[in-house]
C-alpha positions in Angstrom: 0.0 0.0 0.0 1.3 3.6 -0.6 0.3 6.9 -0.3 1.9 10.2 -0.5 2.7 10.3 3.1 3.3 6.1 3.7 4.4 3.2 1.5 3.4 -0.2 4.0 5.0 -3.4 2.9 3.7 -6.2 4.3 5.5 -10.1 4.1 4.1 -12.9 5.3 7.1 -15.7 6.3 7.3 -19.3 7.3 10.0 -21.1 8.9 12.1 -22.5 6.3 12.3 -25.6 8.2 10.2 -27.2 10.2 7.5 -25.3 11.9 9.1 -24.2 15.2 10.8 -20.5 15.7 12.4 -18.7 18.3 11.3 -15.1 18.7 13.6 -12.5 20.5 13.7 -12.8 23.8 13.9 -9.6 26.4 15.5 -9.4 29.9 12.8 -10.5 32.6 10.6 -11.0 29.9 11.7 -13.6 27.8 9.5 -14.0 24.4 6.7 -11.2 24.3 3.6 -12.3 24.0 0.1 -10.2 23.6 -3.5 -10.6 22.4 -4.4 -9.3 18.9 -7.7 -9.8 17.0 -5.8 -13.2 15.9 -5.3 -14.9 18.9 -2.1 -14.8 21.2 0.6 -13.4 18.9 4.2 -12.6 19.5 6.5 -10.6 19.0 9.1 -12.2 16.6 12.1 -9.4 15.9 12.0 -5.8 17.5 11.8 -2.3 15.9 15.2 -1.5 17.2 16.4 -5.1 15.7 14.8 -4.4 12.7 16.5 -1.0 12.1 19.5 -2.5 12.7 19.1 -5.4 10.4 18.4 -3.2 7.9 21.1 -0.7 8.4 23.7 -3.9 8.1 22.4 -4.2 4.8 24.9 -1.1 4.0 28.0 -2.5 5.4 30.4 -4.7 4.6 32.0 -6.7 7.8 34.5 -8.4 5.6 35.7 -5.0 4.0 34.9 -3.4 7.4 33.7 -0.9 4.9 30.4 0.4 3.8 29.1 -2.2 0.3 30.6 -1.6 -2.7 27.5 -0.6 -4.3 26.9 2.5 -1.8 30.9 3.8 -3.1 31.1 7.1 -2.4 28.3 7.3 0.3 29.5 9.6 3.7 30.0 8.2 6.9 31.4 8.6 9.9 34.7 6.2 10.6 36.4 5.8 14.4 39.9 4.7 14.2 42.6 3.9 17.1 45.5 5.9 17.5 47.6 4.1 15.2 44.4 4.6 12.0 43.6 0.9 12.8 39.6 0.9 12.6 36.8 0.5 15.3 33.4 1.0 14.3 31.6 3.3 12.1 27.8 5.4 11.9 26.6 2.3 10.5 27.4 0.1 13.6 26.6 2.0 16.5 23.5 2.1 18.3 23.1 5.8 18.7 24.9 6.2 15.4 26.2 10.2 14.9 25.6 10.3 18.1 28.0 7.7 19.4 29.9 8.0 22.3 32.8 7.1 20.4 32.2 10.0 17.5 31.5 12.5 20.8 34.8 11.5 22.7 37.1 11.1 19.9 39.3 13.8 17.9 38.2 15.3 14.3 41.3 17.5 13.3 42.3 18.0 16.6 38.8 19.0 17.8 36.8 17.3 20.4 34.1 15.4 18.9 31.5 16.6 21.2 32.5 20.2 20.0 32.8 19.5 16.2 29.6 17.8 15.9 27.9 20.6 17.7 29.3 23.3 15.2 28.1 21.2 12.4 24.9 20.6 13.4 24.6 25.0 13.9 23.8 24.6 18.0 23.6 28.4 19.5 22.5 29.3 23.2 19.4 31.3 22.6 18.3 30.6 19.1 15.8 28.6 17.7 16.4 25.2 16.8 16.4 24.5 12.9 15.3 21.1 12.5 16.3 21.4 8.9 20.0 22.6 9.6 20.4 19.3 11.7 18.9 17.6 8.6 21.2 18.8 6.4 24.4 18.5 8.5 22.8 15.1 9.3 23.0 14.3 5.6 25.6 15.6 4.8 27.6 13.2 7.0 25.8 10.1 7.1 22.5 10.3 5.4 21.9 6.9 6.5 21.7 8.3 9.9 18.2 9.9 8.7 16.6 6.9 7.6 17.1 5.3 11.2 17.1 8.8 13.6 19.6 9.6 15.7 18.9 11.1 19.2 21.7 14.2 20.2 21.3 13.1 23.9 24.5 16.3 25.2 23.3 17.8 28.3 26.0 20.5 27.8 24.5 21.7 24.3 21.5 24.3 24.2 19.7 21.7 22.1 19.3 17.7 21.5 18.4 17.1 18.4 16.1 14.1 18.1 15.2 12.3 14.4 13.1 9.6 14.5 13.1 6.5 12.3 12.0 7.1 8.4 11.5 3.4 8.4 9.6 1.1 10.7 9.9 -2.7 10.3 9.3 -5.1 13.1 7.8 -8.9 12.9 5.1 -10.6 14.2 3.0 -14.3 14.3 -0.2 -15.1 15.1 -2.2 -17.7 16.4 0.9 -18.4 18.4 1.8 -22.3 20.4 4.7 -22.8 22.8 6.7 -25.8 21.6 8.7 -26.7 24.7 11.7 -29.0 24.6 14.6 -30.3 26.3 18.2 -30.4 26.3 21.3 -31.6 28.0 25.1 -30.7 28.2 26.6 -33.6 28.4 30.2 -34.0 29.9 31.7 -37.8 29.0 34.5 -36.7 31.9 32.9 -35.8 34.9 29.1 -36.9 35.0 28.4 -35.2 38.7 27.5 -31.3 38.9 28.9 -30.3 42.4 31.1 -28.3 44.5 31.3 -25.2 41.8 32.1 -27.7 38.9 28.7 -26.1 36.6 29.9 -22.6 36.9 33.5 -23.5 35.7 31.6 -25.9 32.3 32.0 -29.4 34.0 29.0 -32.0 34.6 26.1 -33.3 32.8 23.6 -30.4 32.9 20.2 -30.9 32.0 18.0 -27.8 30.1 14.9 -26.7 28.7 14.0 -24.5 25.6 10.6 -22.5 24.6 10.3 -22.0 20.6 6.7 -21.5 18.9 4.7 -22.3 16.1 2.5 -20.1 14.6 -0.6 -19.7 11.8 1.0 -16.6 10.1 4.0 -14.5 10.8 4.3 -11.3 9.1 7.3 -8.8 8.8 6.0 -5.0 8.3 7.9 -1.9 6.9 6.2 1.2 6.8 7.7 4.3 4.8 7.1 8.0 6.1 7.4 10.2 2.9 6.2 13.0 4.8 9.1 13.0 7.1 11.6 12.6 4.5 10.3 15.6 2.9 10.1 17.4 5.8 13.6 17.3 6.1 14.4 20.2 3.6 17.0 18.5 1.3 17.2 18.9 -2.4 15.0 17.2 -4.3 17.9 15.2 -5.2 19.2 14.6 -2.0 14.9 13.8 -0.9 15.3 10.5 -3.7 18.9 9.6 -2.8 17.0 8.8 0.8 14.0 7.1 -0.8 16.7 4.6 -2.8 18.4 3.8 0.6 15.3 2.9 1.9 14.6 0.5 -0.9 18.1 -1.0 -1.5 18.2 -1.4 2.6 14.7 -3.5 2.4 15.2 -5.1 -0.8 19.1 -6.5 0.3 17.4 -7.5 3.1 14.7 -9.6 1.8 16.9 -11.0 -0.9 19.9 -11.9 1.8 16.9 -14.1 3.8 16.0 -13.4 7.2 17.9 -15.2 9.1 17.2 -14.3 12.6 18.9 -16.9 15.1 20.3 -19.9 14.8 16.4 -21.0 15.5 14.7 -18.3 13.5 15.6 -18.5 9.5 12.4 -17.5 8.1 11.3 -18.4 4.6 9.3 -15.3 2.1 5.8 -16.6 1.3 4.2 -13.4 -0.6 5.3 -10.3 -0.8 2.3 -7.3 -0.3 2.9 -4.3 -2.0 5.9 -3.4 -4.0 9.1 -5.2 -3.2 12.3 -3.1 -3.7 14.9 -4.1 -6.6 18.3 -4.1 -5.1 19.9 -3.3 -8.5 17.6 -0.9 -9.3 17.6 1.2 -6.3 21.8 0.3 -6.0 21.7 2.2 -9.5 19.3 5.0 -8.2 21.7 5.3 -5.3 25.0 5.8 -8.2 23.2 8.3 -10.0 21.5 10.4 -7.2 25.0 10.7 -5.8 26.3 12.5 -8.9 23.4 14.7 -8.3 23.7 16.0 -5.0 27.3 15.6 -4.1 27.6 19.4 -2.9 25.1 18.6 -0.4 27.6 15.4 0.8 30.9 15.7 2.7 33.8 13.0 2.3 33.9 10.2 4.8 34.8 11.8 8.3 37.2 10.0 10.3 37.4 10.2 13.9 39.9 9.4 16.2 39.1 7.7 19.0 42.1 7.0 21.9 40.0 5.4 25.1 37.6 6.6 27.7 38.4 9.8 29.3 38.2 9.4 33.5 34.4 9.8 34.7 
């Protein structure tokens, strides 16, 4: 379904073997269950999982580089001392924002104090959403598709951006499937005296997966807060193709979840992405707006300060 303001994606999954799953599982909580108009449902894979599963669909952990098809795409790179590298925009949770980025070196400067020039921060001004936009952009637009929360209590502003994107998975008409386990240990059979916590015994265990009468991943597109960020309309469809190359790489790559949880495409509802289509959208938008786009920034990042 899409609209000017939303594009929903629906896909409806199945395990790709067997019929049992494991869902993520929270502290305290375990699998999280709740009651929809379908039965008892659950859910399978997060929000916040889900943004990152789709931002991993940019990057490259065998290059430790963004994918070759986003060339030329900012980011934000942290390196040791000695330019060996760390992480990257793309892998941390609070991306822009990282602790990392906000306590390493950029030419010298502070992180914490570079970013906030970039982003236009002044004591008694307005906030322009739009100059963070831009800045935003302009380092990692990425970062936009995701959000990115400012969280400084020594800046006149935090700057919050919330996700373009929202994808999360759920099943319905949901059934425990409770089985057993044990560690076995052909050594020592007996678990005494401390010998569990330090691996030894034979240690019995149980596990909880599910079966379920649908599961379903949604994605839904916000147009209208892509727009509202104020870029070029170039720089407005350079977003919109890293949406759909993120989605379609992710589909195409098959969701596998956990070692218990590789899930299977059924039907697709709506318009599924092509990955070489939007990869080529991506290549050409690039051209387009490249005044609007900084080189990648690296940042150098030497340990936590005390405190």
């Amino acid at each position: 379904m899409t609209t000017n303001a939303r594009t929903v994606l629906k896909v409806e999954l199945r395990p790709l073997v067997g019929s049992r799953f494991q869902p993520t599982g929270f502290p305290d909580l375990g699998a999280a269950e709740f009651d929809s108009g379908d039965g008892r449902a659950l859910l399978v894979e997060s929000a916040q999982s889900m943004a990152n599963r789709l931002e991993a669909a940019t990057w490259d952990d065998a290059r430790a580089d963004q994918a070759e098809a986003l060339a030329g795409l900012p980011y934000v790179k942290v390196v040791d001392g000695s330019g060996a590298f760390l992480s990257s925009s793309r892998l941390e949770a609070h991306r822009l924002a990282s602790a990392y980025v906000m306590s390493g070196t950029i030419d010298g400067v502070k992180g914490e104090d570079w970013m906030r020039g970039r982003l236009g921060l002044q004591a008694g001004r307005p906030l322009d959403h739009r100059a963070v936009a831009r800045a935003c952009f302009a380092l990692d637009p990425v970062s936009l598709v995701h959000g990115v929360f400012f969280a400084r209590k020594a800046w006149p502003w935090q700057p919050k951006i919330a996700r373009a994107v929202t994808s999360f998975i759920e099943a319905y008409d949901v059934r425990p499937a409770v089985s057993g386990g044990v560690k076995r240990d052909v050594v020592i059979n007996e678990a005494k005296d401390g010998a569990t916590a330090e691996g030894y015994g034979t240690v019995p265990h149980h596990r909880v997966e599910y079966t379920a009468g649908r599961i379903t991943a949604y994605f839904a597109i916000d147009h209208s807060q892509v727009r509202s960020y104020g870029l070029s309309k170039a720089g407005t469809a350079l977003l919109t193709a890293l949406i759909d190359y993120e989605i379609g790489s992710l589909l195409d790559g098959g969701l596998r979840l956990r070692t218990a949880c590789d899930l299977d495409i059924v039907a697709v509802l709506g318009e599924r992405p092509d990955t070489a289509d939007a990869a080529g959208r991506v290549a050409k938008l690039l051209g387009e707006c490249g005044d609007e786009l900084a080189p990648v920034t690296t940042v150098t990042w030497t340990g936590r300060a005390k405190g």
